[in-house]
C-alpha positions as CSV (number, residue, x, y, z in Angstrom):
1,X,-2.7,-20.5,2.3
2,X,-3.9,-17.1,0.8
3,X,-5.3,-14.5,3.5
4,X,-8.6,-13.2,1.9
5,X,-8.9,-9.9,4.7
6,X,-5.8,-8.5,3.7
7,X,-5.9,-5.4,0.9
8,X,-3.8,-4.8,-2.1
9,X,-1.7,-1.8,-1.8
10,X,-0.2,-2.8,-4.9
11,X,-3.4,-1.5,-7.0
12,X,-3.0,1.7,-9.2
13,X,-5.4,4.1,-10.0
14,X,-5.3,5.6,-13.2
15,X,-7.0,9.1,-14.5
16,X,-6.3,8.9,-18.0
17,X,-5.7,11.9,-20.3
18,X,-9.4,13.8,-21.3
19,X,-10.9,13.1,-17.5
20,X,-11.4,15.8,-15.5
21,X,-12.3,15.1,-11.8
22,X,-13.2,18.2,-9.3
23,X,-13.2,17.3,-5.7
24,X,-10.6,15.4,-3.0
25,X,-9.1,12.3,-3.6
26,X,-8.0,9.8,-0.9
27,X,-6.3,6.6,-1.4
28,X,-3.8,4.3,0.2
29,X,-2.4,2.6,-3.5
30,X,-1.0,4.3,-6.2
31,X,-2.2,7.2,-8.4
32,X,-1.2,8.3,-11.9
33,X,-2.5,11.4,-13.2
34,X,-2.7,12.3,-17.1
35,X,-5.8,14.2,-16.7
36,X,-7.0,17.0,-14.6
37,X,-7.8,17.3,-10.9
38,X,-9.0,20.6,-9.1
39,X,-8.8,19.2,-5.6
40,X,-6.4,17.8,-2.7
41,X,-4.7,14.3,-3.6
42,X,-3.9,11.9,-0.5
43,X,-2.4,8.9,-0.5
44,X,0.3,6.5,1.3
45,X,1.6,4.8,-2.4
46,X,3.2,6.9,-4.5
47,X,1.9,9.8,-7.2
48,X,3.1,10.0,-10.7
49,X,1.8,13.1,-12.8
50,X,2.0,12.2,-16.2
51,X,3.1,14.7,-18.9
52,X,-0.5,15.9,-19.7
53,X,-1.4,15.4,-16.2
54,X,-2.6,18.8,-13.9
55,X,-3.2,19.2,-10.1
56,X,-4.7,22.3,-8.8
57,X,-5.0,21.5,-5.1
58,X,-2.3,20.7,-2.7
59,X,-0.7,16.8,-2.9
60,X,0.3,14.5,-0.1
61,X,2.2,10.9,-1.0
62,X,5.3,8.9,-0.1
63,X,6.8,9.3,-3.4
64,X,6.2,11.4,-6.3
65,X,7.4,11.6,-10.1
66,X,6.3,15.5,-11.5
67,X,5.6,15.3,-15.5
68,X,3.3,17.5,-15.7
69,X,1.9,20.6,-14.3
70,X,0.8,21.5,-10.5
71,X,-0.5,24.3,-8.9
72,X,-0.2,24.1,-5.3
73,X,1.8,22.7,-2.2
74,X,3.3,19.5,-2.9
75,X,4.0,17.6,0.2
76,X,6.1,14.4,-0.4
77,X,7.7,11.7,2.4
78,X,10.7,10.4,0.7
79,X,11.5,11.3,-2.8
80,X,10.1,13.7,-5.0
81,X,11.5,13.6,-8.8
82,X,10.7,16.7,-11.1
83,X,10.8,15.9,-14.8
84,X,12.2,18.3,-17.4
85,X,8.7,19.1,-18.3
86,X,7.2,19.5,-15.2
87,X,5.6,23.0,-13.9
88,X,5.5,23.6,-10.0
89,X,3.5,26.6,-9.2
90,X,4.0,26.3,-5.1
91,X,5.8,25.1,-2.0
92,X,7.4,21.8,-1.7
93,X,7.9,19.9,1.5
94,X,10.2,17.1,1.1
95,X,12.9,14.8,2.6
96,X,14.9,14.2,-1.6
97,X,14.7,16.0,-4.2
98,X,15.6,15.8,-8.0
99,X,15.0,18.1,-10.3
100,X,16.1,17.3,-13.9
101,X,17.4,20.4,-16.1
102,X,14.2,22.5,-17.9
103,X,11.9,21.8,-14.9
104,X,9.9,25.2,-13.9
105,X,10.1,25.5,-10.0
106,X,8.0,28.7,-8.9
107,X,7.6,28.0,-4.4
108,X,9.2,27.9,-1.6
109,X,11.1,24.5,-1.3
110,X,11.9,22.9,2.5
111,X,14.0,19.7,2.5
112,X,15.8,17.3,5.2
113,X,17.5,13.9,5.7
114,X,14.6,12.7,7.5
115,X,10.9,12.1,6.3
116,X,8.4,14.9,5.5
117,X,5.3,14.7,8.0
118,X,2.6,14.0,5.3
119,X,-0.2,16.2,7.3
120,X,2.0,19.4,8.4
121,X,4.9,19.7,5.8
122,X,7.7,19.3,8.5
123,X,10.8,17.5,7.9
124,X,11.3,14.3,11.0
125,X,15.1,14.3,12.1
126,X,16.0,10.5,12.3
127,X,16.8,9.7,15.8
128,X,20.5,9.3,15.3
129,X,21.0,13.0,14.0
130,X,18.5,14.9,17.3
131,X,21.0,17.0,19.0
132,X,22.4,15.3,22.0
133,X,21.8,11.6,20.8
């Protein structure tokens, strides 16, 4: 029997190339971005900036595959994949990294084992590595 009060984190949002949204955007699915945002992206899915996409504002996900171009802090819980033709113009907080040859990185960079802290950019030891564990 289906559950009817439960909600689809599987859902994507799309901003397709030629839309250009100003403001903050918070979501718990999925964003892709081929157009333009001058604002903060939130969201507990994962972020993929397509190759026309562009952030200006800071971004905060799970996971995150860089095409494009962003301008500000990009903090990211697990994995954080920069294309060959992405541009990063500021910090990264984030627990992996991978950063394919041609990708422009201009920022400060802070990376761990564990996962990022979405709202302060820190990196969370996992139990089993805390000193005197």
């Amino acid at each position: 029997m289906a559950k009817y009060n439960e909600t689809d984190n599987n859902t994507i949002n799309l901003i397709s190339t030629g839309t250009d949204i100003t403001g903050d955007i918070k979501s718990n699915g999925d964003i892709r971005i081929d157009g333009t945002l001058k604002g903060n992206l939130n969201t507990k899915g994962k972020v993929v900036i397509g190759p026309t996409g562009k952030v200006s504002g800071e971004v905060i996900c799970k996971n995150s595959e860089v095409s494009g171009i962003v301008e500000g802090k990009i903090i990211v819980g697990q994995l954080l994949n920069l294309k060959a033709s992405s541009k990063i113009l500021g910090d990264i907080a984030t627990a992996k990294l991978s950063i394919e040859p041609g990708a422009l990185f201009t920022g400060y960079c802070k990376m761990g084992e564990g996962e990022t802290d979405g709202a302060t950019g820190s990196i969370k030891e996992k139990e089993s590595e805390k000193p005197g564990k």
